[in-house]
N, C-alpha and C positions, 0 to 999 in steps of 0.2 A: 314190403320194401318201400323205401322211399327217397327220393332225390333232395341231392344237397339244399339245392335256392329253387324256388317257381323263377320263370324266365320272363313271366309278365312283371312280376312285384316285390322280388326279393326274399319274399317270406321263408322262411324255414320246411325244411321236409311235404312236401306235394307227399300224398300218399296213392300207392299206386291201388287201381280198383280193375284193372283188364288188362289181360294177356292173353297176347298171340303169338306163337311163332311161328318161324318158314315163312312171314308176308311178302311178297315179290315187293323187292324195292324200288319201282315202277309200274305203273299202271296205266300209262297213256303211251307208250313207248312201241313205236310201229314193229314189230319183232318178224323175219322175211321167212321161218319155218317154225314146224311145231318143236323139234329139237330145241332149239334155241330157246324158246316160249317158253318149255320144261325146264329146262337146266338156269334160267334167269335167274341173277343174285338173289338173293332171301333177307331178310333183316328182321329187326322183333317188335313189336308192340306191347308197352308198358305203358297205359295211360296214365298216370297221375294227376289225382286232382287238388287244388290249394284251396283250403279253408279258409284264406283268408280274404282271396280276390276273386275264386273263384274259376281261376283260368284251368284250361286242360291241355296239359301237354302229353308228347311222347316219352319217356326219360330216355327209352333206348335207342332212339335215334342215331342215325351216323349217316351226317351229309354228305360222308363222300362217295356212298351208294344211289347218290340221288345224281340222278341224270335229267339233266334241260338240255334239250338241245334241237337241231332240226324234225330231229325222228318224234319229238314228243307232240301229239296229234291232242290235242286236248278241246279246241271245239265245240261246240256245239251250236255253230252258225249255220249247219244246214238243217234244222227243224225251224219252221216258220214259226211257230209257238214264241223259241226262243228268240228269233230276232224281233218279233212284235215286240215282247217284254224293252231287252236290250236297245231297241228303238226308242221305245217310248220313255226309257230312262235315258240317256241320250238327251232326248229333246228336253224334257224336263230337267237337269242341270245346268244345259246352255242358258237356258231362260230364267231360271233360279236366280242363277248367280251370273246373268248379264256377259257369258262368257263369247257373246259374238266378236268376230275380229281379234280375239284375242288369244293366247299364248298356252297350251292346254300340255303336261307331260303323263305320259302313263307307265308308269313303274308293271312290269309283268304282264303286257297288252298282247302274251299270245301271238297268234296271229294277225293280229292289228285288228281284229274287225270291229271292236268298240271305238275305237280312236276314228275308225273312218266315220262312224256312224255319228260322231259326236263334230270331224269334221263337217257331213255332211249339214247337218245338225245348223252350221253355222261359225265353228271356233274359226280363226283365223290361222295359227299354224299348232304343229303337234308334233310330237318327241317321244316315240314307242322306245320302251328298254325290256328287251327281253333273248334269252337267250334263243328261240326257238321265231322268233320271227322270221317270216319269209313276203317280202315287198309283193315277189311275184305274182301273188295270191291274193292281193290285193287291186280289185276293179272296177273301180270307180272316178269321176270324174276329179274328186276332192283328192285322191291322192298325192296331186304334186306339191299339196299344203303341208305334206307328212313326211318326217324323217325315221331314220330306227335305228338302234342300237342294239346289237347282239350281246350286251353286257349283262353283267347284274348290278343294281343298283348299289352302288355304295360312297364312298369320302369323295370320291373322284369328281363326282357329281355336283357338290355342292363349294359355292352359296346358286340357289335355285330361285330361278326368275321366270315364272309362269301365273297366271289366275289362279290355274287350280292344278292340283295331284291327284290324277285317277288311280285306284290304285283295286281293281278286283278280282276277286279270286286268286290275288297272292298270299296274303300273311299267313293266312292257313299253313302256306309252305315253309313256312321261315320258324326253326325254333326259339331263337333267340327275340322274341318281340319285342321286349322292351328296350333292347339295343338298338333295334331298327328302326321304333318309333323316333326315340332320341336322338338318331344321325337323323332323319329327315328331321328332327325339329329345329337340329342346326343348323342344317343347308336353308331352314329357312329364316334364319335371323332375320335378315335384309329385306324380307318379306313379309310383314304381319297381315296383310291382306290375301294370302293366298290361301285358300279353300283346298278340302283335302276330303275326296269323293271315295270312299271306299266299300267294298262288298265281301261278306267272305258266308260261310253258312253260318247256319243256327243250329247250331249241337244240343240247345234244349230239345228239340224235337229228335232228335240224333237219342238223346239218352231216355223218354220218354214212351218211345214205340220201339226201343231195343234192335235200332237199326245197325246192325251190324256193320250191310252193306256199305254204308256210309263213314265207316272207320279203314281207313287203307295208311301206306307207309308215306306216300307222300306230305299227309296232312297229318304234320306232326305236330300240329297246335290247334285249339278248339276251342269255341266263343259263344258263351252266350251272349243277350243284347247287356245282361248289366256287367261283365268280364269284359266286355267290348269298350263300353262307356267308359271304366273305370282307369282302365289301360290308356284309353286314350289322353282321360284329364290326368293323369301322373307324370304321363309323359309329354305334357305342357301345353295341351290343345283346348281348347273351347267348343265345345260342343255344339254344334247349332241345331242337330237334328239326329235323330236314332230310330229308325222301323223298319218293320219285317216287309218284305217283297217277294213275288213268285210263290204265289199259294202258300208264305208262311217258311220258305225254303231258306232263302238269304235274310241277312243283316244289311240291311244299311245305313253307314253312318256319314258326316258330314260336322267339319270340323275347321276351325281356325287355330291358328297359332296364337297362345295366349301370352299376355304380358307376365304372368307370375303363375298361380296353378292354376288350372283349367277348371275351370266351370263348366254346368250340363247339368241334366238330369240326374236325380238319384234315385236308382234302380236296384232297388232291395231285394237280389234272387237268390242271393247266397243258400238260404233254406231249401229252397225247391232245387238248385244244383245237387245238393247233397241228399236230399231225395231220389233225385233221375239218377245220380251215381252210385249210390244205394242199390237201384233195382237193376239198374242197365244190365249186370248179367246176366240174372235170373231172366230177364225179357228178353234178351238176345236169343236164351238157350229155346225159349219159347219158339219164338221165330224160325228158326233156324229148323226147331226141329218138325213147327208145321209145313215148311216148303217139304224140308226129306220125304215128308209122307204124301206130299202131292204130285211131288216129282218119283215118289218111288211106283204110286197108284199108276202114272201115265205109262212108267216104263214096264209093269207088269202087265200090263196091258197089250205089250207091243208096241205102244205109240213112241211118240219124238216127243222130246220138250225141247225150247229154244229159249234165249234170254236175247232182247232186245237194248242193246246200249250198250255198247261194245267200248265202255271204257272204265273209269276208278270205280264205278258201283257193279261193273259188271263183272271185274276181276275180284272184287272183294266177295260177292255172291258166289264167284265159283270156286274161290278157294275154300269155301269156307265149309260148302255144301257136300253132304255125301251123293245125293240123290244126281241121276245121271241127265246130264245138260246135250244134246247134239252137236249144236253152235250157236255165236253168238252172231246179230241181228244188226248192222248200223247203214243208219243212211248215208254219214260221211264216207264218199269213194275212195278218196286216200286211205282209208280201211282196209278195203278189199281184198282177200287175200290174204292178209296180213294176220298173224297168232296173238292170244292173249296170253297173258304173262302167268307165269305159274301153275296151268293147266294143259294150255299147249291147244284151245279151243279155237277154230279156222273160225274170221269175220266174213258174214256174206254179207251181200248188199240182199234189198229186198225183194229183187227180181226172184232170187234164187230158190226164196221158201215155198212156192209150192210147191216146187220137184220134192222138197223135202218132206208136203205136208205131215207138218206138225199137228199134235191133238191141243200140246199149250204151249203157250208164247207169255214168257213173263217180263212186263213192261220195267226197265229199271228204275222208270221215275214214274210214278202217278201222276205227272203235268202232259205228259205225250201220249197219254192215253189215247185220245179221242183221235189225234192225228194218225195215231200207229192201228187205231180199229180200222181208219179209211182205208188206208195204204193198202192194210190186208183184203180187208173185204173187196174195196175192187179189183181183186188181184184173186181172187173168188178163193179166200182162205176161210175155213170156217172155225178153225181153231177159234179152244177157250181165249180167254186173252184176263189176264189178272196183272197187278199191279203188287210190286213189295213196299 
């Protein structure tokens, strides 16, 4: 099968290479019973990929199963890991780009906690747009430099008068990219000096180690670093910089508005796309079906397995999975309690696991490893502890 246009570059027929159906079309969505968790909408995955640029969308998408809003809990500001990271990039763009004192917007800021950090940092004032923002949750000194918008970014918005455009871990969400890049290239006419910070993942490594879990309904578009770059100079930006961060996890790029086409780097992946796209099933099935065997071992055993990260990779790993899961594991408290989508799996906090003692505990992300051995260990867990 294959879709009309690619959404990054126009090109002809994207050809689809994965399918899933039944995916819960939410994955960060606080849900208040298991009931509720089970019967959550469903939507389908068709990835397609374009030969020509390279990009990878969903086809089957339909936005209006996609819910932003209060309840979407998506965070990851209480592991210290991540705010080190998220700090230190933070600091490192104020100082980049001389962004003290001055005028900073962040398209999809979450619950603000990048914009605070980047106030803290030094910006002068700041402008969060996002549907799921909550001010309250916000605790810090710099917050009265900060305003927020419950919107979504679109015409409304522009002509845009800021330094810079934060903008991470959105476009992932947005199918239409190359429309979105092109409205903000216009809200930025009046501004060819303003810098445009963004992050989203690296789906090379997505397609490479046949990471399933990392394929959910939310993220219905998908980038490598040259699908990134490429998209961006089409869509009229200058590139100034392009690399990998967080052990190789994220993209990130950094960009100007360009007088005529954008200029950057030229990053020749197309090959190796089509390679990773090539194998990605066959590796997924790989995957997939060496957890069932290790979750099947633990359960014939008697023992508990748990999954740690109680959010997009942790709902994509249990839906996907046959092999039986207990519950799922997160530090964020606004969790607690709370069901995962499409299984119907209760979130503990970490207090909880050893009443539970678990034989295995499977880390969602290989970066919180080391944090999540402490946690447990002094908390006198002896469980396996393995990473997907």
């Amino acid at each position: 099968m294959t879709a009309a246009v690619c959404q990054a570059c126009g090109a002809p027929g994207p050809e689809v290479f994965y399918r899933q159906s039944r995916v819960p079309a939410n994955s960060c969505l606080l849900l208040d019973s298991e009931k509720e968790a089970i019967s959550f909408p469903v939507g389908e995955l068709e990835l397609a990929f374009c030969d020509s640029c390279g990009f990878i969308g969903n086809i089957a998408f339909d936005p209006d199963l996609a819910e932003y809003s209060a309840r979407y809990e998506e965070t990851q500001g209480f592991s210290p890991r991540f705010l080190e990271f998220a700090g230190g990039l933070a600091r490192t763009w104020v100082d980049r780009y001389v962004l003290s004192g001055r005028h900073v917007v962040e398209i999809g800021c979450g619950k603000g906690e990048f914009l605070t950090l980047m106030a803290e940092a030094g910006i002068g004032s700041g402008l969060g747009i996002d549907p799921g923002v909550d001010p309250k949750r916000i605790d810090s000194p710099a917050a009265d430099r900060l305003a927020w918008d419950t919107g979504l970014f679109d015409e409304s918005y522009g002509p845009l008068e800021a330094a810079a455009v934060v903008c991470r871990h959105t476009l992932e969400h947005i199918p239409d990219v190359g429309r979105f890049l092109r409205l903000l290239r216009t809200a930025l006419d009046q501004s060819p000096d303003t810098v445009l910070l963004f992050e989203v993942p690296d789906t090379m490594r997505v397609l490479e180690e046949g990471a399933f879990w990392d394929v959910y309904y939310e993220h219905c578009s998908y980038f490598t670093m040259g699908s990134l770059v490429r998209l961006f100079r089409r869509c009229g930006f200058d590139v100034l910089d392009a690399r990998t961060g967080y052990d190789g996890q994220y993209l990130l790029i950094e960009a100007r508005p360009a007088e005529g086409a954008g200029e950057g780097p030229d990053i020749e992946d197309i090959d190796r796309i089509r390679r990773g796209v090539g194998s990605f099933v066959d590796a997924a099935r790989t995957a997939r079906q060496t957890w069932d065997e290790r979750l099947a071992d633990v359960s014939s055993g008697g023992g508990r397995s748990l999954i740690w990260g109680a959010s997009s990779k942790g709902v994509a790993f249990l839906v996907t999975m046959d092999g039986e899961v207990s519950a799922a594991v997160d530090i964020n408290p606004n969790k607690h309690g709370k069901f995962m989508a499409g299984t119907g799996h209760e979130i503990v906090g970490p207090e909880r696991v050893p009443a539970l003692d678990p034989q295995l505990v499977v880390v969602m992300n290989p970066i919180y490893v080391d944090e999540i051995t402490a946690d447990l260990r002094s908390r006198g867990v002896g469980a396996a502890i393995a990473a997907v």
